[in-house]
C-alpha positions as CSV (number, residue, x, y, z in Angstrom):
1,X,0.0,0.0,0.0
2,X,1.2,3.6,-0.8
3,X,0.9,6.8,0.6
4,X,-0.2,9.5,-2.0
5,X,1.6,12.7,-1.8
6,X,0.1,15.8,0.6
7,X,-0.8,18.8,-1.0
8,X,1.4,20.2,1.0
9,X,4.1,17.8,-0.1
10,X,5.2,17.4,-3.5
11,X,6.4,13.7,-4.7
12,X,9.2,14.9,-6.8
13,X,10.8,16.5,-3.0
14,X,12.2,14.5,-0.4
15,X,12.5,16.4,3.0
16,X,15.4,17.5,4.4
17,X,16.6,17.9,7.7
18,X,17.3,21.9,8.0
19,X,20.6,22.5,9.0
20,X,20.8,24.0,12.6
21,X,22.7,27.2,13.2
22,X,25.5,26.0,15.2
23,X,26.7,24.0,11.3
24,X,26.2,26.6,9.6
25,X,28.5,28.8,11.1
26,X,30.7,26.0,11.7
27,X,30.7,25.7,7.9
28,X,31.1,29.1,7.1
29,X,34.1,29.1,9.4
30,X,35.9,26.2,8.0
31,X,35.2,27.7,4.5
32,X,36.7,31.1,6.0
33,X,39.5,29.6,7.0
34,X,40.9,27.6,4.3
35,X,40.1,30.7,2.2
36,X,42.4,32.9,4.4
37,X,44.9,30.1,4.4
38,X,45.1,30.2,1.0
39,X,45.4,33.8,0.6
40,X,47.8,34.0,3.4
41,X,50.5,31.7,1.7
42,X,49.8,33.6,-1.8
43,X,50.4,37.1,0.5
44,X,53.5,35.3,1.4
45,X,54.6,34.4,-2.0
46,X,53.9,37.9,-3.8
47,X,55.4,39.9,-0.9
48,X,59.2,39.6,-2.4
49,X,57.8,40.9,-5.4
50,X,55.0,43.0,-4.0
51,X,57.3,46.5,-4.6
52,X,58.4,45.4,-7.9
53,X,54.7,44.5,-9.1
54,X,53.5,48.2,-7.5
55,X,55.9,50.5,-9.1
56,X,55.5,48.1,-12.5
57,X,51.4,48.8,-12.8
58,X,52.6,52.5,-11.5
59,X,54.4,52.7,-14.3
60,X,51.9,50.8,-17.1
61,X,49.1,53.3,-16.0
62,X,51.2,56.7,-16.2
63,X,52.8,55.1,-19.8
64,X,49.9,53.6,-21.3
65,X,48.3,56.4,-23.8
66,X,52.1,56.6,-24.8
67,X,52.5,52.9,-25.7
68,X,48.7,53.1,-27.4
69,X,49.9,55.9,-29.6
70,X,52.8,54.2,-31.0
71,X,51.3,51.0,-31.3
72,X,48.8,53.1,-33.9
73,X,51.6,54.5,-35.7
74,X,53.1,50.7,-36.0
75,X,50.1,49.8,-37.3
76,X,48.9,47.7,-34.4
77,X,52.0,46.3,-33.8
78,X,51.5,45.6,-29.9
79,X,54.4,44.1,-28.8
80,X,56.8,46.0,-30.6
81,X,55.3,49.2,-29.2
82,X,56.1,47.2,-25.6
83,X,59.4,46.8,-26.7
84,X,60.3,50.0,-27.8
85,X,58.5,52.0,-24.6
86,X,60.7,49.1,-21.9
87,X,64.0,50.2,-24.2
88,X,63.8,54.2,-24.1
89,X,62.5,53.5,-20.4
90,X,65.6,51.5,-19.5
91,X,68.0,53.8,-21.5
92,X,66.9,57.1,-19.6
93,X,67.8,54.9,-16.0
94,X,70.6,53.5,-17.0
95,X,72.2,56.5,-18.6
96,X,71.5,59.6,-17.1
97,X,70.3,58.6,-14.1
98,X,73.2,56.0,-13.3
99,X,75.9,58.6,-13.8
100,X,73.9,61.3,-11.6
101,X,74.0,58.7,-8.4
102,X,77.7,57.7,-9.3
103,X,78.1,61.7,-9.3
104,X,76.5,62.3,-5.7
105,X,78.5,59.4,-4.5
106,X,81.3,60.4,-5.4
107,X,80.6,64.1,-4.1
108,X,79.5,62.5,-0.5
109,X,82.3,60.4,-0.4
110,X,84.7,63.3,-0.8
111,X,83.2,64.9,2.1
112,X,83.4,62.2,4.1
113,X,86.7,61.8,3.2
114,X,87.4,65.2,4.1
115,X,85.6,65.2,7.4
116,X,87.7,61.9,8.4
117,X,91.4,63.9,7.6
118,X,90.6,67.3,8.6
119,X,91.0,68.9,5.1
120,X,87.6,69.8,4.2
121,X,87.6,73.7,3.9
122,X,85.6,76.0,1.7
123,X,87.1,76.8,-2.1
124,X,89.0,79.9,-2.5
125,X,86.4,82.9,-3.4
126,X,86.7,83.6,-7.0
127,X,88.5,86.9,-7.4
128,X,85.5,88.4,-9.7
129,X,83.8,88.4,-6.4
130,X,86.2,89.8,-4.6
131,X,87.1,93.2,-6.8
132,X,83.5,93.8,-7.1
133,X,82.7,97.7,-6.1
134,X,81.6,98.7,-3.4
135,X,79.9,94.5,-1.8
136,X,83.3,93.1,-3.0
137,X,85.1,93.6,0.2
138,X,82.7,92.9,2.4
139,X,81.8,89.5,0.3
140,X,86.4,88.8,0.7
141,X,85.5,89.5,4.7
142,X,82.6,87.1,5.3
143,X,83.8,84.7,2.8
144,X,87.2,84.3,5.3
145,X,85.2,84.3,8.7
146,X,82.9,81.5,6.8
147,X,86.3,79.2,6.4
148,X,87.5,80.2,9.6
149,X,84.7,79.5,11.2
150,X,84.1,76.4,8.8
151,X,87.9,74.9,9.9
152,X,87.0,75.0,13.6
153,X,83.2,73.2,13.0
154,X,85.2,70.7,11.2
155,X,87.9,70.2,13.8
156,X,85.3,69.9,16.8
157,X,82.7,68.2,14.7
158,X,84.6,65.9,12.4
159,X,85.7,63.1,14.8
160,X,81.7,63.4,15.6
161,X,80.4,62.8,12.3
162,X,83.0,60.2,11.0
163,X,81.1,57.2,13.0
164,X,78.2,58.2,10.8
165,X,80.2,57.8,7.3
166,X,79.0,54.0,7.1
167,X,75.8,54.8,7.4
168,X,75.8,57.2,4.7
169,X,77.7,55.1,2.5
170,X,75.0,52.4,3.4
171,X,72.7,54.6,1.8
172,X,74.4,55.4,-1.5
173,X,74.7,51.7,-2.2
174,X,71.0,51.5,-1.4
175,X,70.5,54.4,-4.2
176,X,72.3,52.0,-6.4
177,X,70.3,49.0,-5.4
178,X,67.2,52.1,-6.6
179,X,68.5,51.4,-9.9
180,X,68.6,48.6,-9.9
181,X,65.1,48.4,-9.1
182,X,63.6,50.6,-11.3
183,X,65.4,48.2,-14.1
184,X,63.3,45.3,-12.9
185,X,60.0,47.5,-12.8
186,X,60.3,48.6,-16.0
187,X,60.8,45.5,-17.6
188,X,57.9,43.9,-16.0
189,X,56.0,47.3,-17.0
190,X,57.1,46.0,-20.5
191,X,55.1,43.0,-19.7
192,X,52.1,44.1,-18.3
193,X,51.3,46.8,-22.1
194,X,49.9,44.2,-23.9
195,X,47.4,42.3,-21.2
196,X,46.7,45.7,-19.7
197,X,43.1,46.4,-21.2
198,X,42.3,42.8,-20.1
199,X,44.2,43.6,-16.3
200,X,42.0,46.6,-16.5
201,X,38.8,44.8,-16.8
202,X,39.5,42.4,-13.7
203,X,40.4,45.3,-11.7
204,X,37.6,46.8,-12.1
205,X,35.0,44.0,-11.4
206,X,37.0,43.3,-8.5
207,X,36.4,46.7,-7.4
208,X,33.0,46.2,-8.0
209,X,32.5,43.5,-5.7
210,X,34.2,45.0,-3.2
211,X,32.7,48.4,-3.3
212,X,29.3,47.9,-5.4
213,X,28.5,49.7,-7.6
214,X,31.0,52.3,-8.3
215,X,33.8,50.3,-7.9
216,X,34.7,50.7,-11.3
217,X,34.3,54.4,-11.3
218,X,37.3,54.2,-8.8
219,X,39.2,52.2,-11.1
220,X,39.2,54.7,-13.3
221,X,39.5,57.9,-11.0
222,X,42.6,56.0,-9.8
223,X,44.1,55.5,-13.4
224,X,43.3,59.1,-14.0
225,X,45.0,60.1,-11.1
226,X,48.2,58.4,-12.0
227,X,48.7,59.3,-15.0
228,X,47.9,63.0,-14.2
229,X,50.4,62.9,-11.0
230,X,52.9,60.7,-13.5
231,X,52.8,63.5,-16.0
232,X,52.0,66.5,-14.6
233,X,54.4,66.3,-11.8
234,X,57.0,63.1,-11.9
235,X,57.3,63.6,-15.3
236,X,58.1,67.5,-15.4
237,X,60.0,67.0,-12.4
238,X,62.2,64.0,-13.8
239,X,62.4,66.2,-17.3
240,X,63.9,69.0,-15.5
241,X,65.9,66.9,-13.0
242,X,67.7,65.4,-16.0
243,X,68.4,68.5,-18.0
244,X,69.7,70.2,-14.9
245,X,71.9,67.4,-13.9
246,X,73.0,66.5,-17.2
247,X,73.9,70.3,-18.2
248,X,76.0,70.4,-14.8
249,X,77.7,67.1,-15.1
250,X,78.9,68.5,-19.6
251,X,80.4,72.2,-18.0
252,X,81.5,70.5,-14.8
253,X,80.3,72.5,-12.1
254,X,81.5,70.7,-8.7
255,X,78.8,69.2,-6.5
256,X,76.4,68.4,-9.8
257,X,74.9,64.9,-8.2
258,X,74.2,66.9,-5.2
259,X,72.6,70.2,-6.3
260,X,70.9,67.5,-9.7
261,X,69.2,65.7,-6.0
262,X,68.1,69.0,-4.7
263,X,66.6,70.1,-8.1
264,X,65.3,67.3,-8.5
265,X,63.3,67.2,-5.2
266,X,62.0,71.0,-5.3
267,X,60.2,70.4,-8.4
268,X,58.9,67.4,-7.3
269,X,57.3,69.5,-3.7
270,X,56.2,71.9,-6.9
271,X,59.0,75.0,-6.1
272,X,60.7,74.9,-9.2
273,X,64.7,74.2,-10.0
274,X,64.9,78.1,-9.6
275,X,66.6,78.0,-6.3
276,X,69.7,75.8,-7.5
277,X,69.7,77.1,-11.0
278,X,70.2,81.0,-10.0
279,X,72.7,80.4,-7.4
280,X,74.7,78.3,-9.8
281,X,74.5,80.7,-12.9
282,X,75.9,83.8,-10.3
283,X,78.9,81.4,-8.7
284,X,79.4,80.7,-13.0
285,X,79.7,84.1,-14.5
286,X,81.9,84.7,-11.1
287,X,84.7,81.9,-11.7
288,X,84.2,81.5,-15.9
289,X,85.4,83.2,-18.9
290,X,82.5,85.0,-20.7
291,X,81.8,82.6,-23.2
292,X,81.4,79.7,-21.0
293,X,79.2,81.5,-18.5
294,X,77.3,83.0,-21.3
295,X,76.7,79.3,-23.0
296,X,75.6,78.0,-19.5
297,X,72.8,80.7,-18.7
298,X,71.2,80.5,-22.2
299,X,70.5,76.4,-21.9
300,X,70.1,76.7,-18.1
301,X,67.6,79.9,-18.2
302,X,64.9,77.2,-20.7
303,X,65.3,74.3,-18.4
304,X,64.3,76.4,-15.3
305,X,61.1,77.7,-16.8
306,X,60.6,74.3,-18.8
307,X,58.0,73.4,-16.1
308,X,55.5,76.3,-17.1
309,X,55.0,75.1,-20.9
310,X,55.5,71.5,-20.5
311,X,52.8,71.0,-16.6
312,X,49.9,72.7,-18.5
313,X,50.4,70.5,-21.7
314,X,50.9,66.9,-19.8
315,X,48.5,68.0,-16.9
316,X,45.3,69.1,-20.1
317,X,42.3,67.5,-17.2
318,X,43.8,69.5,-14.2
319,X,44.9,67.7,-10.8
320,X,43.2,69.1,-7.3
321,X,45.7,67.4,-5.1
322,X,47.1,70.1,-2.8
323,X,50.9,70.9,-2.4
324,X,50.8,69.3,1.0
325,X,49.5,66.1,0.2
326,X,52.3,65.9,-2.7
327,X,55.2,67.0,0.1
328,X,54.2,64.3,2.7
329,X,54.2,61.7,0.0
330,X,57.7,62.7,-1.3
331,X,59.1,62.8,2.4
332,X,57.5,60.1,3.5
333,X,58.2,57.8,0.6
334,X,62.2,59.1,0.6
335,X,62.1,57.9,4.3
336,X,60.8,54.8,3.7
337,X,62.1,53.4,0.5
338,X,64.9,56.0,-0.6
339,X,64.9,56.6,-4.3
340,X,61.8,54.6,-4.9
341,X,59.6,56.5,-2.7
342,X,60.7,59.8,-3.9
343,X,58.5,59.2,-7.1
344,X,55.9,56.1,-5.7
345,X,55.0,58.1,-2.5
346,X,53.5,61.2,-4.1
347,X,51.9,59.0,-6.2
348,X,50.2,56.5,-3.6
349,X,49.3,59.9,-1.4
350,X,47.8,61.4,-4.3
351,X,45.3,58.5,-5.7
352,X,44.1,57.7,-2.1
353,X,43.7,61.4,-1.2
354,X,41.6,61.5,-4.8
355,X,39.8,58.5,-3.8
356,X,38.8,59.7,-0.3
357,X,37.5,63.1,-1.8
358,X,35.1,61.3,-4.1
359,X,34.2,58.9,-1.7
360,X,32.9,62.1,0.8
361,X,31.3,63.6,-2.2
362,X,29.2,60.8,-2.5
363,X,28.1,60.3,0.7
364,X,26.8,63.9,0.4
365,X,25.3,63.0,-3.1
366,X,23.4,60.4,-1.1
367,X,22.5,62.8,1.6
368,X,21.3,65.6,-0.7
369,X,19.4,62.7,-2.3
370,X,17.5,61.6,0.8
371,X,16.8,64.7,2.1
């Protein structure tokens, strides 16, 4: 004899026990934790890399619309265009910028060396100075109370400061290992052109999941925000940075990897190469013949006001991020990863400060909205 099915019952469904609550979250614990296993171990596999892989998609965002131009003019030709962007890439690094670290080494190293023996004194004032009218003697009198007063710094201080040589040569061999690194980055950069668009996509449905549903609007403020940053400051910084050190290094003014540095890092904080440029050009026409001095102000005049024509044209959508925001970054990156941070930090404090603005915008969108 058989039962016919309830009403209530259908015959095709078999009943189930309900799971009670104390397995379900026992399940949803176990799957937790084998998820967060696994991404534990994978954190622990990328971390050696994690830098590298940063400053790599850094770099594929800010040179993208550079690598999709010439890939157009190559007539589609992908990874040629790759190719050619990783090989001008790696030739700016290793050229100019390897001899302008070998050039501050150098300089700190003869300080040190200096400082260890005694003999570090200022140079003799150029006579120019000296025969001036009217400032010229006064310039020969403070000029000789500055090495006087520099000889007896030195003698007290030296033995001081000596201890602290190794750490500063620790440092210029990390500035070297920079190079190094930014090698590596921009090869994988190389890497990353041609499955960028795809690379783009996950992103942004990742995004999406996380922050539903304008994680992809993020996405692309953050590309934006890189390339903008990349551009309108790294990029006119780096141009100017190069030019400066490069014209120093061909009339062989002393300190050039120093004062390239301290160029280099004023227009990064947005003040302009003006402060190492004018200073140099006066000491110039004091020691040089005319023609010399002459040659050096007309290139070095362009390069300081190089930033005016070129930030407009790279930055064409405008950047809001304040002067501030751009200083922390480059101080706080230089502090924390030398070389590297100098360009990633402003970078990383810029997209997140970008983010963080749009994200308070639209909570007052959705308050405006409600209301």
């Amino acid at each position: 004899m058989t039962t016919e099915p309830t009403s209530d019952q259908p015959a095709n469904e078999t009943s189930k026990p309900e799971p009670s609550v104390d397995a379900r979250v026992i399940d949803i614990a176990v799957r937790l934790g084998v998820l967060g296993l696994f991404a534990y171990f994978s954190l622990q596999l990328i971390a050696p890399f994690f830098l590298f892989l940063l400053w790599a998609v850094v770099l594929t965002v800010a040179l993208y619309p550079l690598y999709g131009w010439l890939a157009k003019k190559l007539g589609g030709r992908k990874v040629l265009s790759a190719v050619l962007v990783t090989l001008v890439c790696l030739a700016i690094v290793i050229g100019p910028v390897a001899v302008l670290i070998v050039s501050l080494a150098d300089t700190l190293q003869g300080w040190l060396q200096g400082l260890s023996a005694g003999s570090l004194k200022l140079p003799p004032l150029p006579e120019k100075l000296a025969t001036l009218p009217v400032i010229g003697e006064k310039i020969a009198a403070a000029w000789a109370h500055a090495a006087t007063g520099l000889a007896g710094v030195i003698t007290k201080v030296g033995p001081m400061l000596v201890p602290a040589g190794g750490r500063i040569l620790s440092m210029l061999a990390a500035l070297s290992g920079s190079v190094l690194f930014f090698i590596v980055s921009i090869i994988l950069s190389g890497c990353l052109f041609v499955p960028g668009p795809m690379l783009a996509k996950g992103a942004k449905r990742f995004a999406d999941r996380i922050i539903a549903p304008r994680g992809a609007e993020f996405v692309d403020l953050a590309g934006a925000t890189i390339r903008n940053v990349s551009r309108g400051v790294i990029g006119v910084a780096v141009i100017q940075g190069l030019l400066t050190g490069i014209l120093l290094i061909v009339f062989k003014v002393p300190l050039a990897g120093v004062l390239t540095f301290i160029a280099l890092f004023l227009c990064i904080i947005q003040i302009g190469p003006a402060l190492v440029i004018i200073p140099t050009i006066i000491w110039a026409w004091s020691s040089w013949e005319l023609v010399p001095a002459l040659s050096f102000t007309v290139l070095m005049v362009p390069v300081m006001l190089v930033d005016n024509v070129l930030r407009p044209i790279l930055m064409s959508r405008g950047l809001d991020v304040p002067m501030l925001v751009i200083l922390i970054g480059v101080l706080g990156g230089t502090i924390a990863y030398g070389l590297l941070g100098l360009f990633l930090g402003p970078v990383i404090l810029a997209v997140f400060y970008e983010l963080v603005v749009a994200w308070v915008k639209v909570g007052e969108e959705s308050k405006d909205a409600a209301s």
